[in-house]
C-alpha positions as CSV (number, residue, x, y, z in Angstrom):
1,X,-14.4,-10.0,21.5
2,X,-15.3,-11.8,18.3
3,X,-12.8,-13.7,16.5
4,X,-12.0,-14.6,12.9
5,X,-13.6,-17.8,12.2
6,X,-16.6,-17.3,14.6
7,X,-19.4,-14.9,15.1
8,X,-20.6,-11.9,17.0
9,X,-23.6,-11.5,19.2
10,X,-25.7,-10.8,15.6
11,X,-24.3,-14.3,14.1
12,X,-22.5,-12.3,11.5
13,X,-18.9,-13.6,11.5
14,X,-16.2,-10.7,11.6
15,X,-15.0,-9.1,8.0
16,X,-11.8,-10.4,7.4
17,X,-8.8,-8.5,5.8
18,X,-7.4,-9.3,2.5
19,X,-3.9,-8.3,3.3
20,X,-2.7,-8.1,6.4
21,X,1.1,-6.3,6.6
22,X,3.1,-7.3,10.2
23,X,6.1,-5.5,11.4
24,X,7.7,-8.2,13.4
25,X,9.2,-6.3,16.4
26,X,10.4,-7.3,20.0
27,X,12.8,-10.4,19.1
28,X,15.5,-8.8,21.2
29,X,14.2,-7.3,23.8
30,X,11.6,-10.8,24.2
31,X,15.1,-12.3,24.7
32,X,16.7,-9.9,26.8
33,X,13.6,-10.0,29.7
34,X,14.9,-13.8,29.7
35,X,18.4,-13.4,30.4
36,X,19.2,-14.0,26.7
37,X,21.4,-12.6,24.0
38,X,19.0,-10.2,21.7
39,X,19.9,-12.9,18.8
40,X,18.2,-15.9,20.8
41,X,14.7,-13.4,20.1
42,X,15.3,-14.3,16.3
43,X,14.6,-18.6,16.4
44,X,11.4,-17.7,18.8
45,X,10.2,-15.2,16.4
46,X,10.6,-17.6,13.5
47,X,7.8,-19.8,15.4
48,X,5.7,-17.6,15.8
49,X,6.1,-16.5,11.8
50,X,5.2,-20.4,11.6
51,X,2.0,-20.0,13.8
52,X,0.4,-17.0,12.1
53,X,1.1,-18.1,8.6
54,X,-0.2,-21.5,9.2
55,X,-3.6,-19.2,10.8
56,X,-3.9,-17.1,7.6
57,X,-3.8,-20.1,5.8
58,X,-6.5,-21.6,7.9
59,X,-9.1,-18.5,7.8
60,X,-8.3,-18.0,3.9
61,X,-6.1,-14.6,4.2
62,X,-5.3,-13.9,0.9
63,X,-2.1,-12.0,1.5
64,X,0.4,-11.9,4.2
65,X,3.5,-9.2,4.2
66,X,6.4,-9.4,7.1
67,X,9.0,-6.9,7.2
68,X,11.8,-8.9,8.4
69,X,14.7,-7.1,7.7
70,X,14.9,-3.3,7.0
71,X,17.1,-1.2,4.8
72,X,17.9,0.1,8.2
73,X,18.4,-2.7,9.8
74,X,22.2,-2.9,8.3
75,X,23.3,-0.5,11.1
76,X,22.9,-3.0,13.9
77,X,25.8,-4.8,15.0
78,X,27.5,-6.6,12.6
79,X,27.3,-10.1,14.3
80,X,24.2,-10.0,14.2
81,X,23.2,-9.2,11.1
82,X,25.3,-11.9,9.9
83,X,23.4,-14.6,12.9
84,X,20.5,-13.1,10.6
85,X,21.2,-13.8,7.3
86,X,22.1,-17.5,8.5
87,X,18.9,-17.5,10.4
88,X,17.0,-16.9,7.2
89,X,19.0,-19.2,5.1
90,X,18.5,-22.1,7.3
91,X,14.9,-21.3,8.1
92,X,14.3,-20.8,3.5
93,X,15.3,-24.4,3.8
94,X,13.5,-25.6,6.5
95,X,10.0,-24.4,5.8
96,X,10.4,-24.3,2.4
97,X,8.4,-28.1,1.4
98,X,6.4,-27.2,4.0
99,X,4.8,-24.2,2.9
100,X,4.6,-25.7,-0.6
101,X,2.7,-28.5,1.0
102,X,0.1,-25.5,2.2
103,X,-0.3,-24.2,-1.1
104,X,1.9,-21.2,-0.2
105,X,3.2,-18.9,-2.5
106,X,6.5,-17.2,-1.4
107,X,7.7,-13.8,-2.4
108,X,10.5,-11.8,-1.1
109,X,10.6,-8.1,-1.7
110,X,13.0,-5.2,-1.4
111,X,16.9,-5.4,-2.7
112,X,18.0,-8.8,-2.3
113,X,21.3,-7.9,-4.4
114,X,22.4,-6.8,-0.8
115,X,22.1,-10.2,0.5
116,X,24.6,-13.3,0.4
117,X,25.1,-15.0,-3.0
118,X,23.9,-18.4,-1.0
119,X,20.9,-16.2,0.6
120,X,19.8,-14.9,-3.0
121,X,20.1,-18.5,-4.5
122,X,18.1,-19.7,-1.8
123,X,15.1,-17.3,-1.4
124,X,15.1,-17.6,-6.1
125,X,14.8,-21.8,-5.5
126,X,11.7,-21.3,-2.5
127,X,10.2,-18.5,-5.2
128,X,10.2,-20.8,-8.1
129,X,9.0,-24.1,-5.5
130,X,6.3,-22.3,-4.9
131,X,5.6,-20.1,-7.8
132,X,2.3,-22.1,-9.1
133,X,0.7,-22.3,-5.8
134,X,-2.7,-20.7,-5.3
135,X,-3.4,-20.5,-1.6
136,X,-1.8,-17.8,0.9
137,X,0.7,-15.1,-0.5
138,X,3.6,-14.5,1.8
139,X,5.4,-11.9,1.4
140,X,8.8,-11.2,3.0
141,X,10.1,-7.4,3.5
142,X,13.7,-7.8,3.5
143,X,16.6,-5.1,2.8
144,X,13.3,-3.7,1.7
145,X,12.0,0.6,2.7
146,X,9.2,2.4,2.1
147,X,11.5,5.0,0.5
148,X,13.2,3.5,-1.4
149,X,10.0,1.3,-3.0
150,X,8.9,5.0,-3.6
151,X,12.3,6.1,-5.0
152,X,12.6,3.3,-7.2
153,X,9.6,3.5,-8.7
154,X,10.0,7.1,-9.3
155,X,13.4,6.4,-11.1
156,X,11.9,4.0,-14.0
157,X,9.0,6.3,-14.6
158,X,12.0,8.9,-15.3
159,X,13.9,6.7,-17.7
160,X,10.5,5.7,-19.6
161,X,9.9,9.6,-19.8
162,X,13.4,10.3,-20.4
163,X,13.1,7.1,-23.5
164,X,10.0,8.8,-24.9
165,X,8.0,5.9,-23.5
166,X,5.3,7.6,-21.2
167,X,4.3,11.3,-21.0
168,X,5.4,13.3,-18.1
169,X,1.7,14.6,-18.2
170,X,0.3,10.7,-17.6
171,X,2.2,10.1,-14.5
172,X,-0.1,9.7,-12.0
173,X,-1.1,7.6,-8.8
174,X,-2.1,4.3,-11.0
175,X,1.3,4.8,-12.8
176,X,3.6,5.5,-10.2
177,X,2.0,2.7,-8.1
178,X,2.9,0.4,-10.6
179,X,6.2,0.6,-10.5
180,X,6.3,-0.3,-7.1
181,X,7.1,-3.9,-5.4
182,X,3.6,-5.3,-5.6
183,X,1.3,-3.6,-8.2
184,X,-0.7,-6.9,-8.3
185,X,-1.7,-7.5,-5.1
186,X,-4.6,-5.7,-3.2
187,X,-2.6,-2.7,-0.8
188,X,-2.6,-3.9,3.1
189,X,-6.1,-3.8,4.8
190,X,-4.9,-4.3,7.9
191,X,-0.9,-3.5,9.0
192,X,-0.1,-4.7,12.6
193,X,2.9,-3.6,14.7
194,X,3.5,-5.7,17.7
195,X,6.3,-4.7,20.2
196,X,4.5,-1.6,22.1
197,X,5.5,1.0,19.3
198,X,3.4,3.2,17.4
199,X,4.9,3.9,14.3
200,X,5.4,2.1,10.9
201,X,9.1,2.6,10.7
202,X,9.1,3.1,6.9
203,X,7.2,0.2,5.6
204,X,4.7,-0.1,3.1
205,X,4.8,3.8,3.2
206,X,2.7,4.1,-0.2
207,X,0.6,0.9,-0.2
208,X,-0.4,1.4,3.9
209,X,-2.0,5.1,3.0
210,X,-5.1,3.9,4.0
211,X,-4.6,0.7,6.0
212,X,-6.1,0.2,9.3
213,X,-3.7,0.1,12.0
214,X,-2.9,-2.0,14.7
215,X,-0.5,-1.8,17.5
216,X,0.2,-4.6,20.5
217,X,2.3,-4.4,23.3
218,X,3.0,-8.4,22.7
219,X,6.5,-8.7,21.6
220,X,6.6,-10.8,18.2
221,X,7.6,-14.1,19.9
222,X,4.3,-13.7,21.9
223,X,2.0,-13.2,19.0
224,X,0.5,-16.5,18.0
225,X,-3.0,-17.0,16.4
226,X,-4.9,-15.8,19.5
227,X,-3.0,-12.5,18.7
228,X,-3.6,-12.4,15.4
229,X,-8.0,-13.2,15.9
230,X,-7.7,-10.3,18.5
231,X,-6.1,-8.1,15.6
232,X,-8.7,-9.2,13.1
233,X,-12.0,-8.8,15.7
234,X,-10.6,-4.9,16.1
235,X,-10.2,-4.6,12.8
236,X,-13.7,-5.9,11.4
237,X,-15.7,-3.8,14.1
238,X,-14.0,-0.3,11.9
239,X,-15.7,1.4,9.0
240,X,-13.3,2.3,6.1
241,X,-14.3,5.5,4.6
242,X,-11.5,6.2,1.9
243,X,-12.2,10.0,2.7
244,X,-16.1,9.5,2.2
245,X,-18.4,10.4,5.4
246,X,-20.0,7.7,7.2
247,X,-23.0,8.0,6.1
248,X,-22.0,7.6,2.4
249,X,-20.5,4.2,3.1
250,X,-23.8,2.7,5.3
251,X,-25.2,4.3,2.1
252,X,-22.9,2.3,-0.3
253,X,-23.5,-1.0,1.7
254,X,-27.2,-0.7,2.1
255,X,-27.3,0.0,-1.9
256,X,-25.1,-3.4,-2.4
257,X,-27.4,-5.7,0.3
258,X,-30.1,-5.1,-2.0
């Protein structure tokens, strides 16, 4: 299996994504096959966040989204959504030079009015850090649903229509797309799930419509850089149509080798 950063049998290294979107699934259950309470999953799963950003960094991945905390994910037990929010405070502060050091930029997407008023003033000092930086994008999913990206960008196109602003008539897919949270960034190439289940759990629901997907059995704790090369091989040995036939796009990128 060919890795990113090497070559195949041909000596043409794989085609690496632009964006690659994670859901970060298994914490708990990686804790409990150890005898552990579910929360001790959430300090192993912030190293292997460490690992796989520091490798996207290395193979010159342009984008990196991690859902890391769902607008779901307020139904779990109430201590430990609060061991979360601390968990993500202290780990904003940790990593927060070094991923400025890496030319990181950070983002955080989805409704952080939800979060602590020490979380929020955290993640706005780690934004503005890094805000200038030109290497990796990383962006964190938290309180954040495909829905309600979807529903929220649907509610400002109504209040420009509503202010006389826009047509009704010119709403389309460029202009409903955006309104949502990252109009500026490429959509996801390739969106990974590890954890053994296939589904994408309301994330990235519009910008994954044609994403390649990618499901592991590894829980998140396990996936490391060695994960993410395996993800990356699959992915480069699968031809995106974008609804054309195959033969159109061998057409296409015979046309563009000229």
């Amino acid at each position: 299996m060919s890795t990113a950063g090497q070559t195949d049998s041909t000596g043409t290294p794989p085609q690496l994504p632009r964006h690659i979107a994670i859901i970060m699934d298994g914490n708990g259950r990686w804790a409990r096959q150890r005898g552990l309470p579910r929360y001790a999953g959430h300090p192993a799963g912030v190293e292997s966040v460490r690992k796989v950003v520091e490798h996207c960094v290395q193979q010159g991945i342009e984008v990196l989204t991690l859902f890391a905390f769902s607008s779901e994910n307020w139904q779990r037990p109430k201590k430990e959504v609060g061991l979360i929010m601390d968990l993500f405070i202290r780990a904003l502060r940790k990593e927060a030079r070094r991923l400025h050091r890496n030319g990181v930029r950070l983002r955080v997407i989805g409704d952080r009015t939800a979060f602590p008023e020490k979380l929020q003033q955290r993640i706005h000092e780690v934004e503005a850090l890094t805000a200038a930086n030109s290497g990796l994008i990383l962006q964190v999913a938290a309180n954040y649903g495909g829905r309600w990206d979807i529903i929220r960008a649907a509610r400002r196109l109504a209040w420009q229509a509503a202010a006389g602003e826009i047509d009704v008539d010119a709403i389309d897919e460029q202009a409903l797309a955006a309104q949502l949270a990252f109009p500026d960034l490429p959509d996801p190439d390739l969106f990974i799930r590890t954890g053994g289940e296939c589904r994408v759990s309301n994330f990235l629901l519009w910008q994954a419509a044609y994403s390649e997907l990618y499901f592991t059995d590894l829980l998140w704790p396990e996936f490391d850089a060695a994960a993410l090369d395996a993800a990356i091989a699959d992915y480069s040995r699968r031809q995106r149509r974008f609804g054309r036939t195959g033969e159109q796009v061998v057409e296409t990128q015979s046309a563009k080798d000229l």
